[in-house]
N, CA, C and O atoms as CSV, one atom per row, in Angstrom:
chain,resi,resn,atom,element,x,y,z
A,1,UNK,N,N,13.891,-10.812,-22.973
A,1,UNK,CA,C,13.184,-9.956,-22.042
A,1,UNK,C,C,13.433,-10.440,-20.613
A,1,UNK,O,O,13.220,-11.637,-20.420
A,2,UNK,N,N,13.868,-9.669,-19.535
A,2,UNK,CA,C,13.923,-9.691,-18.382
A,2,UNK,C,C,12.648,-10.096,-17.767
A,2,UNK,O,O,11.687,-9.710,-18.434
A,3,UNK,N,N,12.239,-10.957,-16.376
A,3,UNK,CA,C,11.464,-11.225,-15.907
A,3,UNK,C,C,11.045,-10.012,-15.058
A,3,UNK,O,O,11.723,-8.987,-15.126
A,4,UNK,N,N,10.209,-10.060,-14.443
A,4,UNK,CA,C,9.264,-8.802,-13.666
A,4,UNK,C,C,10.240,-8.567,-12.803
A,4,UNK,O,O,10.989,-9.517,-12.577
A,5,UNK,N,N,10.505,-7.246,-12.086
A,5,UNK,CA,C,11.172,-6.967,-10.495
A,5,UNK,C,C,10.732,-5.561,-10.285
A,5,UNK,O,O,9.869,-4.852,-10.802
A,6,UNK,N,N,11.394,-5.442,-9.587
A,6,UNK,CA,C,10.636,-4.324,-8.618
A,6,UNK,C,C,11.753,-3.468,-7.986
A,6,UNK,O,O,12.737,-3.893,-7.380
A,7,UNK,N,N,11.387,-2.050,-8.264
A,7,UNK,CA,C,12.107,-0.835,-7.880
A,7,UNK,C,C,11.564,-0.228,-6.997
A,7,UNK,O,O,10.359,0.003,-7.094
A,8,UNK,N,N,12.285,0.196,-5.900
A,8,UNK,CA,C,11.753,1.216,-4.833
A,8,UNK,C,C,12.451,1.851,-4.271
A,8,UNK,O,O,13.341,1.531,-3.484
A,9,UNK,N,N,12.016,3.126,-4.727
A,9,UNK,CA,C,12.673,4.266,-3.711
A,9,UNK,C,C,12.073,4.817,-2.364
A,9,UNK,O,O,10.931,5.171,-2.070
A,10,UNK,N,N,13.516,4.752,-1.489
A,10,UNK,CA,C,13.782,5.557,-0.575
A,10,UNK,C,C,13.978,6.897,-0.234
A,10,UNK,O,O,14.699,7.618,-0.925
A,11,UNK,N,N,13.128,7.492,1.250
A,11,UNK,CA,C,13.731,8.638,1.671
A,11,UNK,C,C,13.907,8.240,3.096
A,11,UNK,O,O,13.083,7.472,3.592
A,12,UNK,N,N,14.593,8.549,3.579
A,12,UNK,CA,C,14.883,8.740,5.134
A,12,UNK,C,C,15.145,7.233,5.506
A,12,UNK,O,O,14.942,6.858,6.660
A,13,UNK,N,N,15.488,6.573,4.765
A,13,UNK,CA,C,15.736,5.686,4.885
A,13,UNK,C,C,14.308,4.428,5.048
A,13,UNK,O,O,14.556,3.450,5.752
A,14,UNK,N,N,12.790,4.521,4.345
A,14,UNK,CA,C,12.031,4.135,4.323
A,14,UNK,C,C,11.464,3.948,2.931
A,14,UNK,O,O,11.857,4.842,2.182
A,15,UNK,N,N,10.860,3.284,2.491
A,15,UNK,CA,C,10.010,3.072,1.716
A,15,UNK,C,C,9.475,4.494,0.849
A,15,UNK,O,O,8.847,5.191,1.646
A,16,UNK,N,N,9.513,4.968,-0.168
A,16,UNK,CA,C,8.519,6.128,0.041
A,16,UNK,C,C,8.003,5.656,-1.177
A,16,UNK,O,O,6.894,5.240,-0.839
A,17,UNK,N,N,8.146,5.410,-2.693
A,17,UNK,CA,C,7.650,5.043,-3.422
A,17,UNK,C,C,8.530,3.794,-4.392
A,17,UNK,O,O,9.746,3.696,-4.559
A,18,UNK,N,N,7.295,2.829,-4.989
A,18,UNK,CA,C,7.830,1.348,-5.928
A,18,UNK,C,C,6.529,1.200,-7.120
A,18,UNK,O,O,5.341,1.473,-7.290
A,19,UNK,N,N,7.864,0.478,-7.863
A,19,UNK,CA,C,7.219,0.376,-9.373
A,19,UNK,C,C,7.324,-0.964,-9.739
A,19,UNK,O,O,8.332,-1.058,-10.439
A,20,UNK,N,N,6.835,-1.942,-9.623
A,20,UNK,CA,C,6.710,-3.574,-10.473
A,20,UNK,C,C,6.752,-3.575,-11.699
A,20,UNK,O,O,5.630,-3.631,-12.203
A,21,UNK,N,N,7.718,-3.529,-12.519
A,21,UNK,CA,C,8.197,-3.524,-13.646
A,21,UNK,C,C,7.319,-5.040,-14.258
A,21,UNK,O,O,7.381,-6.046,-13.552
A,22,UNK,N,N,6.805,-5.069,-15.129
A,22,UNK,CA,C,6.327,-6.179,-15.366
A,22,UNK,C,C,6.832,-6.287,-17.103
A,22,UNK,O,O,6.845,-7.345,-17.731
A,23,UNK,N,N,7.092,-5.394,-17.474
A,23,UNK,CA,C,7.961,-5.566,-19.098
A,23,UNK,C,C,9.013,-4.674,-19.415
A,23,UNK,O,O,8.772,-3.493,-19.164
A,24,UNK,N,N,10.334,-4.989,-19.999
A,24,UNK,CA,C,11.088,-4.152,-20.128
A,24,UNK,C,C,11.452,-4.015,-21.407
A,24,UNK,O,O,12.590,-3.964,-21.875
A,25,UNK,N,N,10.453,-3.960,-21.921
A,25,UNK,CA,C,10.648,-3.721,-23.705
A,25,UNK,C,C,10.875,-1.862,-23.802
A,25,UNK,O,O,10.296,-0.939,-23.230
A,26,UNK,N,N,12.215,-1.918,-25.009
A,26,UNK,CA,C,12.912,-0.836,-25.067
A,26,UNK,C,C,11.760,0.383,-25.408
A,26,UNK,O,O,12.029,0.347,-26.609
A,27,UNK,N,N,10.924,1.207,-25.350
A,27,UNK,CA,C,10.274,2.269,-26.309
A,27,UNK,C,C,8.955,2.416,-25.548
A,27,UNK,O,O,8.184,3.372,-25.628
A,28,UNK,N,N,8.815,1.299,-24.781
A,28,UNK,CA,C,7.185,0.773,-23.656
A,28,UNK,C,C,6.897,2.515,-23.130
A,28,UNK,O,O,7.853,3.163,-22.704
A,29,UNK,N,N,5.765,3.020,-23.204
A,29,UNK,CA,C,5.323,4.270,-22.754
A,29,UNK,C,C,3.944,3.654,-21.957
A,29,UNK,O,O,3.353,2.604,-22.207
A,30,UNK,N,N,3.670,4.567,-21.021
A,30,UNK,CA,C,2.473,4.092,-20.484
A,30,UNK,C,C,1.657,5.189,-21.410
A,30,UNK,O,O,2.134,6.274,-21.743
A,31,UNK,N,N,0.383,4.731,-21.757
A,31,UNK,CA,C,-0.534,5.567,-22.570
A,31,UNK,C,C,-1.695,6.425,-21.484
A,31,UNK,O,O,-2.099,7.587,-21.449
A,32,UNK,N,N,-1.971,5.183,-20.650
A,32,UNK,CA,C,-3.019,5.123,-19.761
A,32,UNK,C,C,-2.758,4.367,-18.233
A,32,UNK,O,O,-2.220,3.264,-18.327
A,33,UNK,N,N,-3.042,4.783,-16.998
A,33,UNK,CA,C,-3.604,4.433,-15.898
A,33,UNK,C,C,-4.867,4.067,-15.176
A,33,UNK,O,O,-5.912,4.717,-15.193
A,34,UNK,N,N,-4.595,2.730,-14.418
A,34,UNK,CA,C,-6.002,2.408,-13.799
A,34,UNK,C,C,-5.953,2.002,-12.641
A,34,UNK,O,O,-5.502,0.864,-12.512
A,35,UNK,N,N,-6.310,2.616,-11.594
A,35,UNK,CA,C,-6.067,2.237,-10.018
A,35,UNK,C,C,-6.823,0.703,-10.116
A,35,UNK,O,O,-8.020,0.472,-10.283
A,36,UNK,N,N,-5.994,-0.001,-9.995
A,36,UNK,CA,C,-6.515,-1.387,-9.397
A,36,UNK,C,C,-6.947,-1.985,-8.213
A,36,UNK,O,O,-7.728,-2.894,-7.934
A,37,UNK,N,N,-5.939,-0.921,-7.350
A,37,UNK,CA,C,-6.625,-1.561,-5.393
A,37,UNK,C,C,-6.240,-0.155,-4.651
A,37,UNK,O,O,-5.902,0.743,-5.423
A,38,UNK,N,N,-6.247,0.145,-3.293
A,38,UNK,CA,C,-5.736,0.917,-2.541
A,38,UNK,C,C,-4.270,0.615,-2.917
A,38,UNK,O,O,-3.743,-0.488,-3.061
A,39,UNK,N,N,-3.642,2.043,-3.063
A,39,UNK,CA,C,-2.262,2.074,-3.193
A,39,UNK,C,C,-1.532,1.353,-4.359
A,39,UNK,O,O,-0.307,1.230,-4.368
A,40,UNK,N,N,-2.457,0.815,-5.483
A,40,UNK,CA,C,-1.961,0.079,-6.652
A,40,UNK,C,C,-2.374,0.713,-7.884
A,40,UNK,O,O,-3.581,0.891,-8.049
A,41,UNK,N,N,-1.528,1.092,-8.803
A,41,UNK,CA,C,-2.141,1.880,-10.171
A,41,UNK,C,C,-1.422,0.809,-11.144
A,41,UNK,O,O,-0.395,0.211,-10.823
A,42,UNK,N,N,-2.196,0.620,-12.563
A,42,UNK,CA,C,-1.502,-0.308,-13.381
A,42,UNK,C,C,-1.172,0.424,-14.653
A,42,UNK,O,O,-2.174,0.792,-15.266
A,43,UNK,N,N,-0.313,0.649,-15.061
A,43,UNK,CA,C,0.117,1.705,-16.248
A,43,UNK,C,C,-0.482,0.435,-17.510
A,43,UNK,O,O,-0.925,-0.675,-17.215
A,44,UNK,N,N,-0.368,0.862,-18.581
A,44,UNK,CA,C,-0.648,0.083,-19.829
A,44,UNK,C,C,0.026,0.937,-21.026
A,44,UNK,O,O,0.207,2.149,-21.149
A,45,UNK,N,N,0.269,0.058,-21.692
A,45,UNK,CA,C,0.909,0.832,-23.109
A,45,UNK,C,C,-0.558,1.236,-24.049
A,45,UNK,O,O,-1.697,0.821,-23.835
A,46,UNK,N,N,-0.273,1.819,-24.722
A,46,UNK,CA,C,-1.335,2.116,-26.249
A,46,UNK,C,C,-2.261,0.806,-26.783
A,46,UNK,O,O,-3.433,0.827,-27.158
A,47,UNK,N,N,-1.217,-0.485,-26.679
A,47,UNK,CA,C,-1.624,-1.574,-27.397
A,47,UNK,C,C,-2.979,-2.237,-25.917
A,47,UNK,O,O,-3.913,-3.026,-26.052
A,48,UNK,N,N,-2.558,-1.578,-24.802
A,48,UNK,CA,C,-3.530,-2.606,-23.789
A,48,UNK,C,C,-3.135,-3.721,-23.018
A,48,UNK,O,O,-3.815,-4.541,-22.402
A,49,UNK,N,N,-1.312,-3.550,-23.233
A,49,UNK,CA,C,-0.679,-4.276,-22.869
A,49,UNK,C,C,-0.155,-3.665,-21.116
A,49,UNK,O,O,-0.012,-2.460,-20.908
A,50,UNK,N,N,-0.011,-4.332,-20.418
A,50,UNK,CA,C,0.364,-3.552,-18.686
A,50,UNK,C,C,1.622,-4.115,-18.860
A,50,UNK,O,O,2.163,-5.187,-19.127
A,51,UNK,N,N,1.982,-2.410,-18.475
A,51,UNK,CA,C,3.715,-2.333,-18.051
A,51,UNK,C,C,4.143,-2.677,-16.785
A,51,UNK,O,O,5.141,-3.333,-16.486
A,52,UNK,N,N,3.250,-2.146,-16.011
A,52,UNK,CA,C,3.935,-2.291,-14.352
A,52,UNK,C,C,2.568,-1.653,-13.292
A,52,UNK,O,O,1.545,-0.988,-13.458
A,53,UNK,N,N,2.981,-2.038,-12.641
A,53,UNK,CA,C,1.856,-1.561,-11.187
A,53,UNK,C,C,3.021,-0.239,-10.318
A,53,UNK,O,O,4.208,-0.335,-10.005
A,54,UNK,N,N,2.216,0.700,-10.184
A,54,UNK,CA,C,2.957,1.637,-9.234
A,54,UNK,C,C,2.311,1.242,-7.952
A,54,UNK,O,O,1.108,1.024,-7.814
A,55,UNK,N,N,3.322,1.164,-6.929
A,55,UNK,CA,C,2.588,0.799,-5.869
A,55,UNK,C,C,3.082,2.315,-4.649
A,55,UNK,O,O,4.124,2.496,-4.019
A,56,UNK,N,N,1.768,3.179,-4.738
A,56,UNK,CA,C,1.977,4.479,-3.874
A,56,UNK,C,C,2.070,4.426,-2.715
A,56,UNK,O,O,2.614,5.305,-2.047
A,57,UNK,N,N,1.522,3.310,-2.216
A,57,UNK,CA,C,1.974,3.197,-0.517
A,57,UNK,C,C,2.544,1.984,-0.130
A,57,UNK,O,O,1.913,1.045,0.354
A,58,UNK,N,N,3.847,2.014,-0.367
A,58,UNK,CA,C,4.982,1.110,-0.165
A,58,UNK,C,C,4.673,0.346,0.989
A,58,UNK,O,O,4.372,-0.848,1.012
A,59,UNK,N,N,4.788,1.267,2.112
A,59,UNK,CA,C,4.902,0.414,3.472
A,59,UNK,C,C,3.583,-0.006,4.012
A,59,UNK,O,O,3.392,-0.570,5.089
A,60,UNK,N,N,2.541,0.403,2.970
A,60,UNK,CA,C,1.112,-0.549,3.677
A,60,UNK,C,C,0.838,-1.261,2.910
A,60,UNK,O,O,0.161,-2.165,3.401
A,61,UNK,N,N,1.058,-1.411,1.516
A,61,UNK,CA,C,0.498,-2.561,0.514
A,61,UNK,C,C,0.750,-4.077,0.879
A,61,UNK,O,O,1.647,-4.498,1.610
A,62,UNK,N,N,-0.026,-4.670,0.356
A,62,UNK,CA,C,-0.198,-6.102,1.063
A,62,UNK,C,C,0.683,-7.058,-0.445
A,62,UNK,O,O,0.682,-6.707,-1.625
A,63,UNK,N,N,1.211,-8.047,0.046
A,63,UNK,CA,C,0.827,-9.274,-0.986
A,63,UNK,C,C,0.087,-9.724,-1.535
A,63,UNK,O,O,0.022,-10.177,-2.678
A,64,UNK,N,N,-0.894,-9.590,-0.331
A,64,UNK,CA,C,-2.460,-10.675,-1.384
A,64,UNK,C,C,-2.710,-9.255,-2.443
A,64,UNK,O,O,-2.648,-9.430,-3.660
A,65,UNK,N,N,-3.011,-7.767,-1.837
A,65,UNK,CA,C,-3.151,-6.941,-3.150
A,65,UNK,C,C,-2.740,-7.161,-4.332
A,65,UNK,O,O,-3.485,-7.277,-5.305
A,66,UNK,N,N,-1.423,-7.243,-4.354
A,66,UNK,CA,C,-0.728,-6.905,-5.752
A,66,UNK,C,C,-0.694,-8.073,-6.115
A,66,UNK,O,O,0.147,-7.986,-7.009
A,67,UNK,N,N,-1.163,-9.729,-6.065
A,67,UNK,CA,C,-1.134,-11.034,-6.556
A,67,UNK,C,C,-2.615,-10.726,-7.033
A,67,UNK,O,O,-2.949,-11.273,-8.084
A,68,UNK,N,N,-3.348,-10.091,-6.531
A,68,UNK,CA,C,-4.937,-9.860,-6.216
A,68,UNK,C,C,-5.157,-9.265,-8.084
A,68,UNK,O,O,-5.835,-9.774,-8.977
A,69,UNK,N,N,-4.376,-8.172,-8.101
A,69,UNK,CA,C,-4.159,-7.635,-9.244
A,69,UNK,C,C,-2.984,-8.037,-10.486
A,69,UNK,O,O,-2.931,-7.467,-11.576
A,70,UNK,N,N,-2.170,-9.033,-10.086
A,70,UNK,CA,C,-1.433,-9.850,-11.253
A,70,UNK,C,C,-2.698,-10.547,-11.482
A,70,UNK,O,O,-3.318,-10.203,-12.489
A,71,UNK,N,N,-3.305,-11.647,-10.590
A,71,UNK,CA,C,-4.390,-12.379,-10.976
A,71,UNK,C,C,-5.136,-11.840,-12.142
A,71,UNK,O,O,-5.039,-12.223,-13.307
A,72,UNK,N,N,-6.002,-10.764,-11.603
A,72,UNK,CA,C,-6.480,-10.192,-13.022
A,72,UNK,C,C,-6.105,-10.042,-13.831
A,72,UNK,O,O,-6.718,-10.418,-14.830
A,73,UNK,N,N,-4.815,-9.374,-13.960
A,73,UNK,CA,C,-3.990,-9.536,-15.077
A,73,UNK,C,C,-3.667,-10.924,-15.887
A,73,UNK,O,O,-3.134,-10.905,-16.996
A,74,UNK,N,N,-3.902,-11.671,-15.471
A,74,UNK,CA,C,-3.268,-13.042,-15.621
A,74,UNK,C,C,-1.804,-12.704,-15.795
A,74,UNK,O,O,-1.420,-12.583,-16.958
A,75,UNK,N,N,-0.778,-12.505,-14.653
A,75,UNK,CA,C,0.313,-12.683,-14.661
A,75,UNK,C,C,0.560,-13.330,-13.684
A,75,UNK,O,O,-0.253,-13.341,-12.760
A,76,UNK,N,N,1.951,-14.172,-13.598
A,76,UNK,CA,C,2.480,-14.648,-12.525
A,76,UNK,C,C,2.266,-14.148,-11.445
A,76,UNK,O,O,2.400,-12.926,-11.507
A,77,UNK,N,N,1.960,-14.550,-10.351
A,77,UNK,CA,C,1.908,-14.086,-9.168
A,77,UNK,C,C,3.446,-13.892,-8.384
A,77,UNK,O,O,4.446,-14.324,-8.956
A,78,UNK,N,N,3.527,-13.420,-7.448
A,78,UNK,CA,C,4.752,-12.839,-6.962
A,78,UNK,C,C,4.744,-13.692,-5.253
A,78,UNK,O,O,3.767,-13.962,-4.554
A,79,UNK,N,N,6.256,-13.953,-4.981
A,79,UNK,CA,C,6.111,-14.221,-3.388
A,79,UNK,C,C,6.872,-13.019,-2.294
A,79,UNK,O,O,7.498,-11.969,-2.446
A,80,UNK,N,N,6.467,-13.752,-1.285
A,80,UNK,CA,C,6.816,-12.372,-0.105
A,80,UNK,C,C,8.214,-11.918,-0.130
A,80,UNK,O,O,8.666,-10.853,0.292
A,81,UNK,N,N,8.924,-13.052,-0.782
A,81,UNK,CA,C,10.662,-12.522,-1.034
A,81,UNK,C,C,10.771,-11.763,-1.693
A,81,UNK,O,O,11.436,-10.755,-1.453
A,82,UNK,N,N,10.198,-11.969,-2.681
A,82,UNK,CA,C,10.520,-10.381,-3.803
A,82,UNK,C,C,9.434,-9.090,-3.185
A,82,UNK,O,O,9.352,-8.108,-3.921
A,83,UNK,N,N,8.869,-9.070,-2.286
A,83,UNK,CA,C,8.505,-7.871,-1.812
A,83,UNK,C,C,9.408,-7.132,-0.395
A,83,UNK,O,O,9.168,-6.035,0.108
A,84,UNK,N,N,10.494,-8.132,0.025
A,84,UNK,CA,C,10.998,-7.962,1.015
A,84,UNK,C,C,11.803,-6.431,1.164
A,84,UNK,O,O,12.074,-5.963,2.270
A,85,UNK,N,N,12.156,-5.698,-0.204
A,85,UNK,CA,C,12.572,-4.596,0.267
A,85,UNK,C,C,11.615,-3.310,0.510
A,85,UNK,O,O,11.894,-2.136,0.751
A,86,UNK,N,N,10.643,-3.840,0.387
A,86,UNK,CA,C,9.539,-2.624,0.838
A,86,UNK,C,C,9.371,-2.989,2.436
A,86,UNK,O,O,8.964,-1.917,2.883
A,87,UNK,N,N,9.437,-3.701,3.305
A,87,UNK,CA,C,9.830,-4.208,4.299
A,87,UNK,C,C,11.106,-4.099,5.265
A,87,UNK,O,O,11.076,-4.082,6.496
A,88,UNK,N,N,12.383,-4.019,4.323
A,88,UNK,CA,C,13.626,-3.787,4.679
A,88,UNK,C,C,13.739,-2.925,5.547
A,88,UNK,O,O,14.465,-3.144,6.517
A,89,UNK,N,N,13.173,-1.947,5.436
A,89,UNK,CA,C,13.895,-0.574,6.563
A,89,UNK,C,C,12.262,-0.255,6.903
A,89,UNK,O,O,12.126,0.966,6.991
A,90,UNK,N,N,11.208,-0.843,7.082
A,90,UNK,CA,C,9.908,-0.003,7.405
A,90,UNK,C,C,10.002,-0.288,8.888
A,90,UNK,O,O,9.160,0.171,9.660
């Protein structure tokens, strides 16, 4: 299994929407959603297991948020490098 990363799409050359992949198991469906913070939703599979955080507002979400919400999760927390392309062109 691949470690966590993070996808984000662009329009206009900005930020417009990103997804924190947090498992990449082949068949993973999200069953259910749960907004965790401003601009953070956490998908979950059937089993209760979290797939990934959608993060809807790219260019305002914070670090401490989305560590804020691994925390709860008890997952690894993340550093400002791997958030750097939501940053890249804002």
């Amino acid at each position: 299994m691949k470690p966590a990363y993070l996808n984000v799409t662009f329009r206009g050359g900005k930020p417009f929407a990103a997804y924190y992949y947090l498992t990449d198991k082949p068949g993973q469906r999200s069953y259910r959603s749960r907004k965790a913070a401003p601009g953070l939703v956490v998908d979950y599979a059937r089993n209760g297991e979290p797939l990934g955080i959608e993060i809807t507002s790219p260019r305002t979400v914070t670090l401490a948020a989305i560590n804020r919400v691994l925390k709860e999760l008890e997952l690894p927390l993340i550093t400002r490098s791997e958030l750097r392309p939501l940053r890249a062109a804002g």
